[in-house]
C-alpha positions in Angstrom: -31.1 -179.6 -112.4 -30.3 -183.1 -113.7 -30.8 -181.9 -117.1 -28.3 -178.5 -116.2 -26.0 -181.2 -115.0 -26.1 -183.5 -117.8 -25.3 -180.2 -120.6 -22.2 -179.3 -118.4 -21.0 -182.9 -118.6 -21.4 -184.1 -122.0 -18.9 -181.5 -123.3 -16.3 -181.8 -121.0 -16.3 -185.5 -121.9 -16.5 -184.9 -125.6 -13.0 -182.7 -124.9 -11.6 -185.6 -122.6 -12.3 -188.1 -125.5 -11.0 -186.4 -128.3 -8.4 -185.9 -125.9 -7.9 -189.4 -125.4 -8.0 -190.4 -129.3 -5.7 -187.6 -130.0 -3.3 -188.9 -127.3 -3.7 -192.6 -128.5 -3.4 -192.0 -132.4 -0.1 -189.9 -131.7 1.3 -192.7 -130.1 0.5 -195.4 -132.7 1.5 -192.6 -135.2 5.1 -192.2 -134.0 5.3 -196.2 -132.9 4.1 -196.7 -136.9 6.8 -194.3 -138.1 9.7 -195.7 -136.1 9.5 -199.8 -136.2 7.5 -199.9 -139.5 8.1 -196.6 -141.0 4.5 -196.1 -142.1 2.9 -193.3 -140.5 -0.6 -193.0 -140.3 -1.3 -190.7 -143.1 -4.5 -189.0 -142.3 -2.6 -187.6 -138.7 -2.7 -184.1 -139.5 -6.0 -184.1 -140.5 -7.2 -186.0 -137.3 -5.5 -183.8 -135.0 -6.8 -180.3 -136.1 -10.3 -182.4 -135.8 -9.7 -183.6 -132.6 -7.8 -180.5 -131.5 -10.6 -178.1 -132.7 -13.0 -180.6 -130.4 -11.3 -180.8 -127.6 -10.4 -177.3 -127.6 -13.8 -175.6 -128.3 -16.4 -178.2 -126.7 -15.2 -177.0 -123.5 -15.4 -173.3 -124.4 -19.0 -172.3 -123.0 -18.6 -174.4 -119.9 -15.7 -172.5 -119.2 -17.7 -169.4 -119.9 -20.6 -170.3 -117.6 -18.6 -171.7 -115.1 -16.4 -168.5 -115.0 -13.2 -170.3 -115.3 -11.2 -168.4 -117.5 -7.3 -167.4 -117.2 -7.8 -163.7 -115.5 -4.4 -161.3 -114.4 -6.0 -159.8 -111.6 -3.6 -156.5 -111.6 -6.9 -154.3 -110.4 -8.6 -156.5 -108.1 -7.0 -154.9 -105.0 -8.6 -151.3 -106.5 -12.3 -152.3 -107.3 -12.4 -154.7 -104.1 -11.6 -151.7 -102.2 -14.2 -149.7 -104.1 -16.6 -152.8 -103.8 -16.8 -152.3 -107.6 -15.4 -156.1 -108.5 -19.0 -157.2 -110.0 -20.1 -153.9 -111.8 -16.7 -155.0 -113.7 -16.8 -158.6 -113.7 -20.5 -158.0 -115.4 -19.8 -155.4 -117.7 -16.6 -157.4 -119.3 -18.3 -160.4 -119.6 -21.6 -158.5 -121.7 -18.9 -156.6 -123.8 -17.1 -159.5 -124.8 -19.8 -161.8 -125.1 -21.5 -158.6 -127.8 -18.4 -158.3 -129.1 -17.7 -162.3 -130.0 -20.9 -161.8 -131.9 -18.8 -161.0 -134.7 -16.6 -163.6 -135.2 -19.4 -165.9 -133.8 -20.9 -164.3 -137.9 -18.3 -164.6 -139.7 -17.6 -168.2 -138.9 -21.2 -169.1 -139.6 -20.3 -167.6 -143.1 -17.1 -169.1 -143.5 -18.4 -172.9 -142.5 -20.8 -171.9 -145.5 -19.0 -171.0 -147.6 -16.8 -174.4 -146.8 -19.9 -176.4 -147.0 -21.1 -174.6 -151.1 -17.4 -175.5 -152.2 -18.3 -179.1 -150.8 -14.3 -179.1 -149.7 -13.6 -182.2 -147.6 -10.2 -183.4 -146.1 -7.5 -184.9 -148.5 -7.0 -188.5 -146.6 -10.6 -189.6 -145.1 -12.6 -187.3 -147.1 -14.4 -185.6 -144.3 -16.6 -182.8 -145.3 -14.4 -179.4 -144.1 -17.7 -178.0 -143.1 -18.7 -180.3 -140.1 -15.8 -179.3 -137.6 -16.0 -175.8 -138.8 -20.0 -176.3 -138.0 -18.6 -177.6 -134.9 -16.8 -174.3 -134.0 -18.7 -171.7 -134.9 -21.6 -173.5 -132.7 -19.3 -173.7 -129.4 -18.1 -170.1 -130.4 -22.1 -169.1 -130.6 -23.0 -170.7 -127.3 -20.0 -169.1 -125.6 -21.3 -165.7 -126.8 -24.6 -166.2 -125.7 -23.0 -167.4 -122.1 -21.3 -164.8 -121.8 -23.8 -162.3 -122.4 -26.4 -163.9 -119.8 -23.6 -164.1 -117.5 -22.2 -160.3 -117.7 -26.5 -159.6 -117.5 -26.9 -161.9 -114.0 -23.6 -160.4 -112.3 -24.9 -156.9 -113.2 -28.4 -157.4 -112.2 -28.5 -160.2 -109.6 -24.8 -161.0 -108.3 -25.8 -163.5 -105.4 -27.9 -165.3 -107.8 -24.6 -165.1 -110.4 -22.5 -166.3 -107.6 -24.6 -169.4 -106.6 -25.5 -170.3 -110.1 -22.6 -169.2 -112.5 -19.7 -170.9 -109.6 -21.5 -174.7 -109.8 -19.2 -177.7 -110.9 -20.6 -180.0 -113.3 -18.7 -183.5 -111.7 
């Protein structure tokens, strides 16, 4: 369970750091811009890394943790019904088969970045690594969310106890 524990943590403080430098090099950026008027010139570049980071490291522990944004306009219908995890299960497998195909394509793309050997215009990081990055946290999420939609559909008090735990 330790070792469960420990794979929920380290992304959420891999998204909480890049976070953190993100937060930090905006304000030195726009401190650098207004008393010395020298920006920090590889900023853009920085933030879409750090922003891609922070954004997508957290994606699969979102997944597993079933924390996602949900408009519950038809909860009140397949509560009554007690139908809520014959739903629940079945979105989650369909959308975790159907991100298989960006989950692909990204894999090609990061690729195809990687055989052009295109790295970023100021530090001269290769373009590959965050898109790498990406389509790895887009993978796992995919994966979650199929074994998810498969343990609400076939064992929902397990899913409940399991798929509901917090990683702090």
């Amino acid at each position: 369970m330790k070792v469960l524990r420990l794979c929920a943590v380290i992304p959420i403080w891999l998204s909480a750091i890049a976070l953190f430098l993100l937060m930090a090099m905006t304000f030195c950026d726009v401190l650098f811009r207004s008393a010395f008027d020298a920006p920090i010139e590889a900023a853009t570049e920085l933030t879409r890394i750090l922003v891609a980071i922070s954004v997508f490291s957290v994606m699969p522990h979102i997944t597993m943790g079933r924390a996602q944004i949900a408009v519950d306009l038809t909860d009140s219908v397949f509560e009554r019904l007690n139908l809520s995890n014959l739903r629940d299960g079945v979105v989650f497998a369909v959308s975790g088969v159907l991100l298989f195909w960006p989950v692909g394509r990204l894999w090609t793309l990061a690729e195809r970045t990687r055989g052009y050997g295109d790295v970023t215009e100021y530090i001269g990081i290769p373009q590959y690594l965050p898109m790498w990055f990406i389509a790895a946290s887009v993978t796992l999420t995919a994966i979650g969310m199929v074994l998810c939609g498969a343990a609400i559909l076939f064992s929902p008090t397990l899913a409940k106890k399991v798929l509901t735990w917090k990683a702090h």
